[in-house]
Backbone as ProteinMPNN parsed JSONL, in Angstrom:
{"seq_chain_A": "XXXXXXXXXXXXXXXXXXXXXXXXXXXXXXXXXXXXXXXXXXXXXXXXXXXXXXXXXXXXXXXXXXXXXXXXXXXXXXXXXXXXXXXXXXXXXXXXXXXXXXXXXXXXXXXXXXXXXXXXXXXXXXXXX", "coords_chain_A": {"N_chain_A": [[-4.41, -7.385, -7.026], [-2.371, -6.142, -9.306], [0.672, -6.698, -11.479], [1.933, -4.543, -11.895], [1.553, -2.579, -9.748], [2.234, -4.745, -7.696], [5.094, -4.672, -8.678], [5.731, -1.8, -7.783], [5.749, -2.064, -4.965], [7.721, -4.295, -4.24], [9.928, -2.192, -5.051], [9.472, 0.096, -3.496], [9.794, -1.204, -0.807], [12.313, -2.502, -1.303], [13.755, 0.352, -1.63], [13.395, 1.167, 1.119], [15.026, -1.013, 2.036], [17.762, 0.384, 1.306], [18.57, 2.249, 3.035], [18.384, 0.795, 5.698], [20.04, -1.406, 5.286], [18.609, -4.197, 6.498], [16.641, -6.838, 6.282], [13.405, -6.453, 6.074], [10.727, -7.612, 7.356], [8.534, -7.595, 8.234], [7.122, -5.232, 6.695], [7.154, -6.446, 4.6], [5.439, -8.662, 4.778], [2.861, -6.913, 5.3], [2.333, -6.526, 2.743], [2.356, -9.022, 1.387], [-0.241, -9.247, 2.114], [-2.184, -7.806, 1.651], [-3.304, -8.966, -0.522], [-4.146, -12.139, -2.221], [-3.727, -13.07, -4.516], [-1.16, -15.79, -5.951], [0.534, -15.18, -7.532], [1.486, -12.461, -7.595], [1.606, -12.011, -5.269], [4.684, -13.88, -4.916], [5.712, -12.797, -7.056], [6.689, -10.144, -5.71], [7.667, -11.292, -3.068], [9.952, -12.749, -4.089], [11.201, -10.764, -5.97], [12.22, -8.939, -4.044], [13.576, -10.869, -1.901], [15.328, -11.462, -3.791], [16.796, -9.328, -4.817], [17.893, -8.622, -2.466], [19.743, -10.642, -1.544], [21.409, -10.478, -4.087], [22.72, -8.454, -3.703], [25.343, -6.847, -3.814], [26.145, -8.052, -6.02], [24.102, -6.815, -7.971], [24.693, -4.264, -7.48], [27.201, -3.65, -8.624], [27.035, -4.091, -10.919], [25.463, -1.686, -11.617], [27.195, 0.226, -11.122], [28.814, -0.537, -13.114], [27.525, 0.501, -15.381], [26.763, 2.938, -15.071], [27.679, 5.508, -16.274], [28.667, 8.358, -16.027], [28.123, 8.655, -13.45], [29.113, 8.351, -9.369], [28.425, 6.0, -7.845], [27.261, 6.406, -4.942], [26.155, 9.04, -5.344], [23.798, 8.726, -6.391], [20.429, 9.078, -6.311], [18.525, 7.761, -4.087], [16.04, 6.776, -5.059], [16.445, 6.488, -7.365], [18.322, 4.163, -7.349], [16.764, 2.233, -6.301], [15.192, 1.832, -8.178], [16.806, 1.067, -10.254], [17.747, -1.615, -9.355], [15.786, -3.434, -9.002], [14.968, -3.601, -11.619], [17.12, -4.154, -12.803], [17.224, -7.055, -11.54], [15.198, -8.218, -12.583], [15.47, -7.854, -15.065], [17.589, -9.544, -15.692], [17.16, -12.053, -14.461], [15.188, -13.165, -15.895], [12.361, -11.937, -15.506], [10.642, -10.433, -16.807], [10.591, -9.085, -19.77], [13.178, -7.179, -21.257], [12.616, -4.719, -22.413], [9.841, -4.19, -20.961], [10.691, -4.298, -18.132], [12.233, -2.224, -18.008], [10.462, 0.13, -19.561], [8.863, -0.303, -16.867], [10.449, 0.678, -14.659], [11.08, 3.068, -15.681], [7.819, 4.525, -15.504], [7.671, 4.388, -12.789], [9.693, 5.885, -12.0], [8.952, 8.447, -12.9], [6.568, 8.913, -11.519], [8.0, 8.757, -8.398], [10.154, 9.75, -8.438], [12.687, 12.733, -9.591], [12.605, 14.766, -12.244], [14.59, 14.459, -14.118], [15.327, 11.842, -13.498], [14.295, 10.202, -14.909], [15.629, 9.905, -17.323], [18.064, 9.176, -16.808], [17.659, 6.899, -15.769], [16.91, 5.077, -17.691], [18.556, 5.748, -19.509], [21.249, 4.073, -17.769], [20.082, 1.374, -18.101], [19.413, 0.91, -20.598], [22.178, 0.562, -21.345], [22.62, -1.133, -19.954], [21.424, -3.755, -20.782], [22.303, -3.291, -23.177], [21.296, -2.059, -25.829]], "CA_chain_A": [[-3.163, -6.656, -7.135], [-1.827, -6.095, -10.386], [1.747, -6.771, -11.355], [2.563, -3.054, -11.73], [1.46, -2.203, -8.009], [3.521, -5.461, -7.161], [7.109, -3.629, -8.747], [5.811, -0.613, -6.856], [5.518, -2.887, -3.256], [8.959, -4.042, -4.648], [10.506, -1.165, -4.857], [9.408, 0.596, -1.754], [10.708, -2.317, -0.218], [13.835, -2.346, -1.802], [14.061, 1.973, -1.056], [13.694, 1.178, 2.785], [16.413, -1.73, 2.778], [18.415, 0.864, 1.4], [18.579, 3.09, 4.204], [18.563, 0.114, 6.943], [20.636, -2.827, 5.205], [18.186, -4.811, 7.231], [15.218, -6.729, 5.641], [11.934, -5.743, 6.569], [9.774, -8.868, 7.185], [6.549, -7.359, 8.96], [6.3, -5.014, 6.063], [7.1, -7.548, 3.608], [4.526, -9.647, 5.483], [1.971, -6.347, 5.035], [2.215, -6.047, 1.125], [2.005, -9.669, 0.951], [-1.386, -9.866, 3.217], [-3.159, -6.876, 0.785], [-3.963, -9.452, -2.026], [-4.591, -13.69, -2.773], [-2.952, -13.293, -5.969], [-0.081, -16.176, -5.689], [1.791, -14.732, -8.661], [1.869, -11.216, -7.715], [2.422, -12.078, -4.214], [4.827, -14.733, -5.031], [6.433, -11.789, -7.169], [6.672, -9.224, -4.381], [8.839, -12.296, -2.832], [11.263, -12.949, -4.957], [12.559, -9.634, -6.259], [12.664, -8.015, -2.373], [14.63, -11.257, -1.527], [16.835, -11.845, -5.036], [17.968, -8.315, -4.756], [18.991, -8.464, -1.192], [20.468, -11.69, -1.783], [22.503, -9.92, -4.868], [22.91, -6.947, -3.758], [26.005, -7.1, -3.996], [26.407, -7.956, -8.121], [23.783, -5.472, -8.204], [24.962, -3.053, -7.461], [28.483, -3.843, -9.481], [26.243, -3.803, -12.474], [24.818, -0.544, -11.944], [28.127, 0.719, -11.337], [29.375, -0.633, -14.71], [26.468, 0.884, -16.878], [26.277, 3.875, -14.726], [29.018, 5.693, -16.645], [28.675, 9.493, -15.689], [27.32, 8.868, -11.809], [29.613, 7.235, -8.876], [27.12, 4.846, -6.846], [27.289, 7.0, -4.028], [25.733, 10.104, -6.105], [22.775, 8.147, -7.078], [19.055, 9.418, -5.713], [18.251, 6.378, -3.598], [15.247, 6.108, -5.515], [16.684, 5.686, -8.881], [19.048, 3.237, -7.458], [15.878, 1.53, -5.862], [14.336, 1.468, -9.151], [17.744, 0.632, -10.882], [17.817, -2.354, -8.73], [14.662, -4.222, -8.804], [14.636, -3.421, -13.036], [18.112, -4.767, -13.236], [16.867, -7.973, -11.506], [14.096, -8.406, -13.477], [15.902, -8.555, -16.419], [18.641, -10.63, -15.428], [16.398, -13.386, -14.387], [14.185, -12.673, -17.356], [11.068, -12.237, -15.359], [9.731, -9.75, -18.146], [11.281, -8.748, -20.963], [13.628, -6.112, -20.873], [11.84, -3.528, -22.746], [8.786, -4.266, -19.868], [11.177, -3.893, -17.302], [12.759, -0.778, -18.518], [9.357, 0.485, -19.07], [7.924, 0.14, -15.736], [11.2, 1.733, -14.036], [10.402, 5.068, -15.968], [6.698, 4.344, -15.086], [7.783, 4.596, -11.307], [10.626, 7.411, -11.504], [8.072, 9.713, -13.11], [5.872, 8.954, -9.929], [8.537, 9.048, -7.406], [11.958, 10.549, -8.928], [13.281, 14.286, -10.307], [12.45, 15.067, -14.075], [15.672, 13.902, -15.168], [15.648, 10.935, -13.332], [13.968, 8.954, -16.16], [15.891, 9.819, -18.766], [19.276, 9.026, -16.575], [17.508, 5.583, -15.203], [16.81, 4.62, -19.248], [19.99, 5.4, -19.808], [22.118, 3.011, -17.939], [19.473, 0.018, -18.72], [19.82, 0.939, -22.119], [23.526, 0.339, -21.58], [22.947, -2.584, -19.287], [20.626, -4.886, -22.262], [23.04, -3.588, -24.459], [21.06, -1.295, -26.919]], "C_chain_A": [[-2.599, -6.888, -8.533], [-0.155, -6.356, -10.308], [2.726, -5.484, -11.511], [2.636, -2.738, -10.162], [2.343, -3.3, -7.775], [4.896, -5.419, -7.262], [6.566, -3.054, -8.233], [6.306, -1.192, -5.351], [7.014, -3.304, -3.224], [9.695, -3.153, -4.295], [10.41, -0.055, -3.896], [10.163, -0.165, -0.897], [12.184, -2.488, -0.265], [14.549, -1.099, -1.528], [14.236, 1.418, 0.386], [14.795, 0.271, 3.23], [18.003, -0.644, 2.59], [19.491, 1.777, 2.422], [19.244, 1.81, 5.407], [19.781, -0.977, 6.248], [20.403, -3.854, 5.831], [16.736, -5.33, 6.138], [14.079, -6.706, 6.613], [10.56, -6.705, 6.589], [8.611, -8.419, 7.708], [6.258, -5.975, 7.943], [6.553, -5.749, 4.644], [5.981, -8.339, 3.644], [2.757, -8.73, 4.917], [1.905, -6.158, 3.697], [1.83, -7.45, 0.955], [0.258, -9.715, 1.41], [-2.431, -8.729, 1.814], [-4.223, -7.668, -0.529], [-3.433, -10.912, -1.716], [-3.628, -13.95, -4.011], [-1.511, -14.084, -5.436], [0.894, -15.205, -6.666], [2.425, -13.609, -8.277], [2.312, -11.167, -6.218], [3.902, -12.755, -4.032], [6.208, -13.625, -6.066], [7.639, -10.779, -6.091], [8.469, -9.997, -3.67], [9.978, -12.122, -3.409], [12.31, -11.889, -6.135], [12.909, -8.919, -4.742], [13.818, -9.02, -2.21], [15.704, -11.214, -2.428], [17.574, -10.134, -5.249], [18.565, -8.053, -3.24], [19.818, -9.412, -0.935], [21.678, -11.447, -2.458], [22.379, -8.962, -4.9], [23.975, -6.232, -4.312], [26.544, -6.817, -5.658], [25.415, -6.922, -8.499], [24.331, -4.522, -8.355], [26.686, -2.468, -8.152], [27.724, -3.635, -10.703], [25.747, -2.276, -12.824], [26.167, 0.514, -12.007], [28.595, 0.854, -12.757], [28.418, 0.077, -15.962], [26.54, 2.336, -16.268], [27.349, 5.04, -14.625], [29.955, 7.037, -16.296], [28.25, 10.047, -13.669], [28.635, 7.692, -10.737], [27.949, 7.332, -8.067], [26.568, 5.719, -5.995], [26.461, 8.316, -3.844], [24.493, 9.875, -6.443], [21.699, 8.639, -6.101], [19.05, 7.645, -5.21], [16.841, 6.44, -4.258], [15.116, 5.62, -6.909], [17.538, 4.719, -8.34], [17.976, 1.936, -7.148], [15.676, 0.66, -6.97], [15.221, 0.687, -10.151], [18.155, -1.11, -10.171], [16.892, -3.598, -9.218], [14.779, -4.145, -10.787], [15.793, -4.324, -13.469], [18.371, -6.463, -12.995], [16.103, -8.778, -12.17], [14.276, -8.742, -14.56], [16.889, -9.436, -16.748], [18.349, -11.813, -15.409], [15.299, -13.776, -15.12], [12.659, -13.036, -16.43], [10.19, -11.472, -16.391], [11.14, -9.399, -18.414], [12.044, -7.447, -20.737], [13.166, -4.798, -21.116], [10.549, -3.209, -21.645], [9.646, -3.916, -18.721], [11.559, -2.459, -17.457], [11.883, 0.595, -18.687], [8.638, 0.995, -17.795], [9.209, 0.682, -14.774], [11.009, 3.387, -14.688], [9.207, 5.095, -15.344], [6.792, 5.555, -13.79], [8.496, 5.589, -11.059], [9.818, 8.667, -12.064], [7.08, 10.072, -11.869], [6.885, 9.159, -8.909], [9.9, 9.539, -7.575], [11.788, 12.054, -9.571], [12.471, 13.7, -11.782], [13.243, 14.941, -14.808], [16.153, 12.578, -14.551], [15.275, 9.714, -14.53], [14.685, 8.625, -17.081], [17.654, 9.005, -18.272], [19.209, 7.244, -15.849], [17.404, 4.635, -17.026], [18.139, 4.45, -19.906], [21.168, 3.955, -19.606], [21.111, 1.018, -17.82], [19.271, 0.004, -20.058], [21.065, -0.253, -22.373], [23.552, -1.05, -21.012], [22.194, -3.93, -20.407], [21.117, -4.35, -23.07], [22.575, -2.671, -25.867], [21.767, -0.348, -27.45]], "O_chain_A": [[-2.38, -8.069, -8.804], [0.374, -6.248, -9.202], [3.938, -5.441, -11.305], [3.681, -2.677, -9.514], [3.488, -2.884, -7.597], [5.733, -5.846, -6.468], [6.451, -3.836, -7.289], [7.232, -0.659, -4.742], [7.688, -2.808, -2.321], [10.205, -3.22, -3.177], [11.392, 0.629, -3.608], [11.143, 0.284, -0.302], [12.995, -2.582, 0.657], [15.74, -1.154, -1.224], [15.399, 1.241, 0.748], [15.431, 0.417, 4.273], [19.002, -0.719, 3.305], [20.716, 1.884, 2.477], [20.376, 1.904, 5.883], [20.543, -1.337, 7.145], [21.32, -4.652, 6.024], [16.029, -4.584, 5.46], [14.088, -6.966, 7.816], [9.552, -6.494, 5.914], [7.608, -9.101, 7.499], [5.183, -5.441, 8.212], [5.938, -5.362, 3.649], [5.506, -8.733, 2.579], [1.801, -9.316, 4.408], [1.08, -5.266, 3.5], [0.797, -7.48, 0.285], [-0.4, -10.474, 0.699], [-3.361, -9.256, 1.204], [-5.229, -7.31, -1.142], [-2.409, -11.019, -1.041], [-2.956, -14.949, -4.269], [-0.736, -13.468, -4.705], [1.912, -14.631, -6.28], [3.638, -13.48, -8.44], [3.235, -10.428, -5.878], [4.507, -12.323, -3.051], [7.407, -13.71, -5.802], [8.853, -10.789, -5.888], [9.64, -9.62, -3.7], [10.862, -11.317, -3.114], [13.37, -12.031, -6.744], [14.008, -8.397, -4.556], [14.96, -8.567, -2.291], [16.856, -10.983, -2.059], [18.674, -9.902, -5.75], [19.556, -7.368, -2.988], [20.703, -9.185, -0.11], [22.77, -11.823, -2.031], [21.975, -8.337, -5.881], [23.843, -5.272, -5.07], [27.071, -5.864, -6.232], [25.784, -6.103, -9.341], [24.45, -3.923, -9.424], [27.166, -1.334, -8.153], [28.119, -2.743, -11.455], [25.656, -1.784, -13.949], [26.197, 1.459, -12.795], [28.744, 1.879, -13.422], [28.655, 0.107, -17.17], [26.328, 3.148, -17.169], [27.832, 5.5, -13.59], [31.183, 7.11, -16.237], [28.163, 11.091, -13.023], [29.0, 6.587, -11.139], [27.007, 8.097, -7.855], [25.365, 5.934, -6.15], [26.094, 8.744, -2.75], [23.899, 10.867, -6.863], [22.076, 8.622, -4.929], [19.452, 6.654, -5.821], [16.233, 5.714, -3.47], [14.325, 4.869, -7.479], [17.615, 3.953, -9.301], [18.208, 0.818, -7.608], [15.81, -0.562, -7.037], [14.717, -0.197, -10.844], [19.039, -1.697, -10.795], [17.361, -4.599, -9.76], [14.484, -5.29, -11.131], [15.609, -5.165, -14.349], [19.153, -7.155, -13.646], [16.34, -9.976, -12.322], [13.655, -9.611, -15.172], [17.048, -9.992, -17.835], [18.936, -12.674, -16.063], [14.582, -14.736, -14.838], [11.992, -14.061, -16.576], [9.101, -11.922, -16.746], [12.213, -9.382, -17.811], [11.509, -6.618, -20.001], [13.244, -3.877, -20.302], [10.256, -2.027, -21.472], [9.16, -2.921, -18.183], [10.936, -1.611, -16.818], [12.19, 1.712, -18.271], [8.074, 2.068, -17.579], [8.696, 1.312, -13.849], [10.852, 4.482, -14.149], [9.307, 5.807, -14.345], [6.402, 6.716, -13.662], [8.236, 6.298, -10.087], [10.074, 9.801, -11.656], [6.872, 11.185, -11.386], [6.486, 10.14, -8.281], [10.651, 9.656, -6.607], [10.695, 12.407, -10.013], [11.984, 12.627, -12.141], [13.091, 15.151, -16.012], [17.232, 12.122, -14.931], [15.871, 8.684, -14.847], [14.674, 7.55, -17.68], [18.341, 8.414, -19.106], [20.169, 6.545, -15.525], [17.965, 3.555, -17.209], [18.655, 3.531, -20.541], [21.692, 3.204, -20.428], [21.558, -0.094, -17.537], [18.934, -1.042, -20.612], [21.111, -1.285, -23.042], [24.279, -1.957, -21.42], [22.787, -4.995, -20.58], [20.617, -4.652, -24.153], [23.334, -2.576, -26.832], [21.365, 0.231, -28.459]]}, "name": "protein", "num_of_chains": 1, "seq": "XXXXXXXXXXXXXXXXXXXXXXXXXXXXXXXXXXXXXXXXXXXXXXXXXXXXXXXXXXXXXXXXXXXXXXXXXXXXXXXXXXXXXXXXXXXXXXXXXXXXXXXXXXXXXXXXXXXXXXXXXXXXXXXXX"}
């Protein structure tokens, strides 16, 4: 399992708590079981739980960068992706430009044609560029 497919497993993960506000341990359980890899499993972990943990300041953050959109307005899969990217760089698991990166990556695969440019946007604004 690569660490790209492991933000994807992520962020699916993170899309379906959206909906339920419930976490999802038997398919948390099935993304971890796919692959050996501690890291990338070990990954997987710890952004599904540290954004349902701070969901919360999450989602205050995305508010604050997200200057033209209320919360509420947001495609649940850019907020998905706005989520798990905004963790990522908070807790500096990659670099922000890598994070920022692999959220376009993923909204070109699973978001609108102007979701990229409006998910770039407020992580622009959120690291400050």
């Amino acid at each position: 399992m690569s660490r790209s497919y492991a933000r994807e497993c992520a962020f699916k993960l993170i899309f379906e708590y959206l909906f339920s506000k419930e976490k999802n341990t038997a398919l948390l359980e099935e993304y971890l079981a796919e692959d050996k890899n501690k890291d990338e499993v070990g990954y997987i972990s710890e952004v599904y739980n540290g954004v349902i943990n701070e969901f919360d300041n999450l989602m205050e953050s995305i508010k604050k960068y997200s200057e033209s959109f209320k919360i509420d307005r947001i495609f649940k899969v850019d907020l998905a992706l706005l989520l798990v990217a905004i963790y990522e760089i908070e807790h500096k698991i990659v670099p922000a430009k890598v994070g920022i990166n692999e959220a376009l990556n993923l909204a070109k695969t699973y978001s609108t044609d102007k979701s990229a440019t409006y998910i770039n946007g407020v992580l622009k604004n959120f690291v400050g560029e």
